[in-house]
Structure formats: structure tokens, C-alpha cells
N, C-alpha and C positions, 0 to 999 in steps of 0.2 A: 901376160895373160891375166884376166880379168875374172875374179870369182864371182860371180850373181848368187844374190840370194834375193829368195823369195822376200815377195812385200807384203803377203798376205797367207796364212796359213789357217784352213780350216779345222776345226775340232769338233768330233763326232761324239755322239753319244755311246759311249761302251757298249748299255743295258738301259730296258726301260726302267722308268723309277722317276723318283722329282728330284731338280737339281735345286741344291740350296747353296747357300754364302759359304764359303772355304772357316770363315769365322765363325761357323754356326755348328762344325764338326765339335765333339766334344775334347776329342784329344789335342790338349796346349801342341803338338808339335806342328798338326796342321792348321790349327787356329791362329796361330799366331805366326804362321807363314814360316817358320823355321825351316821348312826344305824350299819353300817358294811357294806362288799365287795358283789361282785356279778358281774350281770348285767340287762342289762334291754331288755324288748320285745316290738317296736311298732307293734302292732297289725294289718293283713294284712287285716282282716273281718270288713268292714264296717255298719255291723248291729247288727242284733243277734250274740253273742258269746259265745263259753264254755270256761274257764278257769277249766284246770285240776290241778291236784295235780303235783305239780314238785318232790319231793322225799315222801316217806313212812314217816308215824307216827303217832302224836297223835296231834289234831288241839288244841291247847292252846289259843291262842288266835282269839277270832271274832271280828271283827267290828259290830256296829247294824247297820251301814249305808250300809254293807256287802263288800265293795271297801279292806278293806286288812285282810287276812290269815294269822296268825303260825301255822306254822307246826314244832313239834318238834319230832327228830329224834330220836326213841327208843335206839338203843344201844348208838350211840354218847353224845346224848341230845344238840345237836346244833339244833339253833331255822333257818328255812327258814322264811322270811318275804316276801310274795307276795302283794304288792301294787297297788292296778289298778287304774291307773292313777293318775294325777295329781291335789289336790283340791277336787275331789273327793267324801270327806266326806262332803262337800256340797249342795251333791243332795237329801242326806239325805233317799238315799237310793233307788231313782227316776232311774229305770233303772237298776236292780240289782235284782233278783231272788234265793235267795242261795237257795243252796241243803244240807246244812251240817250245825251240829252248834259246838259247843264249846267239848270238850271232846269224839269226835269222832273219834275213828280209819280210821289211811287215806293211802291206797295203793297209790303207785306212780301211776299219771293219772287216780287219779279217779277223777269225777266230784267235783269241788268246790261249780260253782256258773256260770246262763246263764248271762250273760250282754246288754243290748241294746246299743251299742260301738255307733249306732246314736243321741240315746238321750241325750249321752256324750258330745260329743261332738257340737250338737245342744247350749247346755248349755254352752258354750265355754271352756270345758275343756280338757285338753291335755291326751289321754289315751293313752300315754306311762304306761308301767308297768315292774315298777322295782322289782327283783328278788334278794332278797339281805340275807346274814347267818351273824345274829348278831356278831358284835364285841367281844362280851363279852363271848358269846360260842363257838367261832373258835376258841381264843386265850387260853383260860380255856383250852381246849383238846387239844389243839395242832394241828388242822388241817388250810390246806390253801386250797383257790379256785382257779381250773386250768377250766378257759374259754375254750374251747374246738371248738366253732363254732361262729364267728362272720356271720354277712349280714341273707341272707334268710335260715331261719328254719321252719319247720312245725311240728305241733302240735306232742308231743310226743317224737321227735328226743332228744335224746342225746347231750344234749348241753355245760353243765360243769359235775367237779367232785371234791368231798372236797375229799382232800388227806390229810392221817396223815402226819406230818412232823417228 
């Protein structure tokens, strides 16, 4: 029996906001690729916000503070790590509404989790949200991330795609 995997995988826009360089985030652990590649979205909604699902799968990982996502990709099994924001795990949860928990089936743009992106930052934390595909799952399969849209994107659009190599 013959396992297929995809040779193209799209990647969505969580949240509007502008996508900048994974290197441009302030914190060395995503700058410097430590979890893996990507990019990251500051977020253009100054209050209330939705974070969608960026690609299809199955949520593997939750935070309880509810601030970052995996999603891991069924055919591939490349993990997405969405981040929101930076520090974060701090508020302990303060401003964070999820909709999903742990081992849930996840279409691309479905709802993750509402955010109050004011109370964020009120608390002085940076809600950039890094968009990143582990290290250790790109290179296991073989695929790399092709950026597709830097500057202003809105919710949804088509922003990267892991490509088999």
C-alpha cells in the first residue's frame, strides 16, 4: 500500500494584519528559527479578533492559556505552530476565548479562538503572531515554505505554501 502525500500545501491567512519575515519577529526563539520557518502576522484589528485556521488537520497541540495552536497536517503530518503574540502565556489566558480543544478536526479557516488584541496589549504585550512549520516536520518529509505575500493581507488570503522538495 502506497502512502500519497500532498505536493502542495496551501497556507491561509489566520487574521488580517501585515505579514513580515519570521526574522523580523523580536523574540530570538522565532527569529532564529528555533521551533522552524514561516512567518509572522501583526495583526491590523485593534480589539476583538478571530484567528482562523491557517491550513487543514487535526489540532495536536493546545495551550490552556489558549495564545498558541498545532495543527497537524493529515496527509503530510507537518505540525503548523500559530503563536499569538509575544509573552503571551502570561495573561494566563486574560483575553483569549477558544473555540476548539485538543484533538479536533480543523478545516483551513475555521475558527480557532476570539482574542481581545486590546487587553493584549493594554498588558504590554507585543501581539505579533508568528506562523511557523516545525523544524523537525519540514525536514523529515521533505518540504520547504515558499512566502507567497509579504506587507498587507487579509483574513483568509493565501499567503504561503509548503512545497515537496
Amino acid at each position: 500500500m502506497f502512502l500519497f502525500r500532498k505536493k502542495r500545501i496551501e497556507v491561509y491567512a489566520p487574521i488580517s494584519g501585515e505579514v513580515i519575515k519570521i526574522e523580523d519577529v523580536q523574540d530570538p526563539v522565532f527569529s532564529t528559527k528555533m521551533l522552524g520557518d514561516g512567518f509572522a502576522i501583526i495583526p491590523k484589528s485593534t480589539k476583538e479578533a478571530t484567528f482562523l485556521a491557517p491550513i487543514s488537520g487535526v489540532l495536536t497541540t493546545t495551550m490552556d492559556a489558549g495564545h498558541a495552536y498545532g495543527i497537524t497536517e493529515k496527509s503530510t503530518k507537518i505540525e503548523c505552530l500559530v503563536h499569538i503574540g509575544m509573552d503571551t502565556v502570561e495573561l494566563n489566558g486574560k483575553g483569549f476565548d477558544v473555540k476548539v480543544k485538543k484533538e479536533d478536526k480543523i478545516t483551513a479557516k475555521d475558527l480557532l479562538v476570539k482574542v481581545n488584541l486590546d487587553s493584549i496589549k493594554k498588558n504590554n504585550k507585543d501581539i505579533t503572531t508568528p506562523i511557523v512549520f516545525t523544524k523537525e516536520t519540514i525536514a523529515e518529509y521533505g518540504y520547504k515554505i515558499n512566502i507567497l505575500k509579504y506587507g498587507k493581507v487579509k483574513q483568509g488570503d493565501v499567503i504561503a505554501e509548503l512545497v515537496k522538495e
